[in-house]
C-alpha positions as CSV (number, residue, x, y, z in Angstrom):
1,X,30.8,-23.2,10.7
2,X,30.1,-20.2,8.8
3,X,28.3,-17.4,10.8
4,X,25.9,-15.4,7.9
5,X,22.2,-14.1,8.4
6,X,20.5,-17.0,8.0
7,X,22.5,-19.0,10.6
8,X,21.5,-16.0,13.1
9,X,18.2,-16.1,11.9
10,X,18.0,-19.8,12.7
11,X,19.6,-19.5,16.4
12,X,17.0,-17.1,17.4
13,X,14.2,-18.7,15.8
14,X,15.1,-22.0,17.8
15,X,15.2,-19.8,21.2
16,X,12.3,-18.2,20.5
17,X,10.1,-21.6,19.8
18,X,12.4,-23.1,22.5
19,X,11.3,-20.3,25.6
20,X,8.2,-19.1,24.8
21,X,5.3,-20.2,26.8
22,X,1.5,-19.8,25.8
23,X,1.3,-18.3,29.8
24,X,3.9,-16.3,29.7
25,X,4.1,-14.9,25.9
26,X,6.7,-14.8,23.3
27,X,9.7,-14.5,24.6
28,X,13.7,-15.2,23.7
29,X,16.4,-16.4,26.5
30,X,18.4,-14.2,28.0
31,X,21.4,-14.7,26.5
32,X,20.2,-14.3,22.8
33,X,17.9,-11.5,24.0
34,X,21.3,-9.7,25.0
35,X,23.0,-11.0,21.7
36,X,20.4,-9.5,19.5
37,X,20.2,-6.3,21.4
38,X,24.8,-6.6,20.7
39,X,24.0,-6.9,17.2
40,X,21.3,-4.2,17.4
41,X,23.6,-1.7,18.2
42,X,26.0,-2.4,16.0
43,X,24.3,-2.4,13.0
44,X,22.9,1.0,14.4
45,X,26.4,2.6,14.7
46,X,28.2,0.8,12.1
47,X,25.5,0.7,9.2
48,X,22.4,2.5,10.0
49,X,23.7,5.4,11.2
50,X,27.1,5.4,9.1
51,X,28.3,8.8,8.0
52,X,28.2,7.6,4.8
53,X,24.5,6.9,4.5
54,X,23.8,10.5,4.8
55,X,23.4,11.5,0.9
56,X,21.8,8.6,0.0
57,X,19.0,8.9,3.4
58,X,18.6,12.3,1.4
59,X,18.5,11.0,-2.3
60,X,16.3,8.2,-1.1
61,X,14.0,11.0,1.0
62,X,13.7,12.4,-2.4
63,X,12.7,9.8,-4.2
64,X,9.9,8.7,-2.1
65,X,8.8,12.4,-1.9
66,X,8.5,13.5,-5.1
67,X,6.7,10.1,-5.8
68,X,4.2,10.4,-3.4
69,X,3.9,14.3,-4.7
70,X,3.1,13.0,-8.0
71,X,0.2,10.6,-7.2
72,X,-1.0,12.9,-4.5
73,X,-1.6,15.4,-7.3
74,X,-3.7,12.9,-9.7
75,X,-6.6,12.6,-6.9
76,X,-9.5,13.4,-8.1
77,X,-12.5,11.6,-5.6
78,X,-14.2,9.2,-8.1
79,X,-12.4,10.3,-10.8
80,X,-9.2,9.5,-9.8
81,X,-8.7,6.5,-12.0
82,X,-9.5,8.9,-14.9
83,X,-6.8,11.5,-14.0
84,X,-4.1,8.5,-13.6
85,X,-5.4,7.0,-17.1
86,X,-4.5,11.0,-18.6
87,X,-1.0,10.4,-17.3
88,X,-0.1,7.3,-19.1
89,X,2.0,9.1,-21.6
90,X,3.8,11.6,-19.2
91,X,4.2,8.6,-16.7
92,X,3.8,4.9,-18.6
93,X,5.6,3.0,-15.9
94,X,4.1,4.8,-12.8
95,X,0.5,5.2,-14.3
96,X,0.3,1.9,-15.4
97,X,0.9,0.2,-12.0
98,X,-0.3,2.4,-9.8
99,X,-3.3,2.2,-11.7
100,X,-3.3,-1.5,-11.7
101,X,-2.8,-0.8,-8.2
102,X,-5.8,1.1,-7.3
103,X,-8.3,-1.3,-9.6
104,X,-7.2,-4.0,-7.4
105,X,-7.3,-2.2,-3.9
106,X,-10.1,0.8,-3.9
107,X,-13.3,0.7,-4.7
108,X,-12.7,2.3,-8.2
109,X,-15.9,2.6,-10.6
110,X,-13.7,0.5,-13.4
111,X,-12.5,-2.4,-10.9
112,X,-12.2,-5.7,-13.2
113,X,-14.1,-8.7,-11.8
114,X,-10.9,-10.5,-12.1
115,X,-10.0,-8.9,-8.7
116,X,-11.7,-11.2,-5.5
117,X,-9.8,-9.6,-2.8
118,X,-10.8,-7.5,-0.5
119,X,-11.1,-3.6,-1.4
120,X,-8.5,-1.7,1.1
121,X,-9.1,2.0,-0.4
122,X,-12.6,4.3,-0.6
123,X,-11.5,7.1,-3.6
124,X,-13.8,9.4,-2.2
125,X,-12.0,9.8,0.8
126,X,-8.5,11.9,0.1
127,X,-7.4,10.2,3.5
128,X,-7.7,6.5,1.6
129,X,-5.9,7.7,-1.0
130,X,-2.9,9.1,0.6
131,X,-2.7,5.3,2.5
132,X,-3.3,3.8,-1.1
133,X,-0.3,5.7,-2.2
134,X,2.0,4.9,1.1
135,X,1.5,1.2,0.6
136,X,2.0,1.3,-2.8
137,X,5.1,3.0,-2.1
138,X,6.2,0.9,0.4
139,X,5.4,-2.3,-1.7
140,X,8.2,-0.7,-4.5
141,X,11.6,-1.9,-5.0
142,X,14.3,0.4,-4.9
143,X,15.2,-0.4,-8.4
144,X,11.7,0.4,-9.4
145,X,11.3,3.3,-6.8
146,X,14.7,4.9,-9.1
147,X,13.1,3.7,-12.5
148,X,10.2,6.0,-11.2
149,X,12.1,9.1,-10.0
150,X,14.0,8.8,-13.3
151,X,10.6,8.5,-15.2
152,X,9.0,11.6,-14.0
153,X,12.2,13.5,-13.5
154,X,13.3,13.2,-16.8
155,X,11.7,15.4,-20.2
């Protein structure tokens, strides 16, 4: 058969379930512990680690930098959601979702009703902040994460 992610995904899924015991913990067999460790290191010196990759680990380093920069610069304690709001025509895409963003995680004085879950983020503290950026950040797309560079990289 054909040997893709998902059939690999599906061998060690079955060992897992198959030799892990409640006493003993999670745990693969030995053979597909030392296949996954094979495949490990592979994809660390053929892909990971390619020579190649280089410029791009760099342009992406940038990217995520100068968007965290940005935000990090909006925060204002409890008027943060203001200073995001004042951005909206510098910024339209990143203002817009990262302030959708913080309505629905921090305890912002504007936070709709419509949001039930729990609040991660406290705007007064600069500390939640920067972890309100970092997720939000790490909850991007690359395609979105370039869309955003572009945006407030671009006059």
């Amino acid at each position: 058969g054909e040997l893709n992610n998902t059939v690999i995904m599906h061998g060690f899924i079955i060992d897992l379930c198959a030799n892990s015991i409640p006493d003993e913990g999670v745990q693969f067999s030995r053979d597909t512990l030392t296949l996954m460790n094979l495949l490990k290191d592979f994809s660390s010196r053929n892909i990971y680690d390619h020579e190649r990759l280089n410029n791009y680990k760099k342009y992406a380093k940038l990217i995520i930098t100068s968007i965290y920069e940005v935000l990090k610069g909006l925060y204002r304690k409890e008027r943060t959601v203001e200073e995001v709001k004042r951005y909206f025509r510098l910024f339209p895409t990143l203002s817009s979702v990262f302030l959708e963003w913080l309505m629905k995680y921090s305890s912002s004085i504007d936070r709709p009703a419509k949001f039930r879950n729990q609040v991660l983020y406290d705007l007064r503290k600069k500390r939640d902040y920067s972890l309100a950026i970092l997720d939000f950040i790490a909850g991007m797309t690359d395609m979105f994460a370039i869309k955003v560079f572009d945006e407030i990289t671009s006059f």
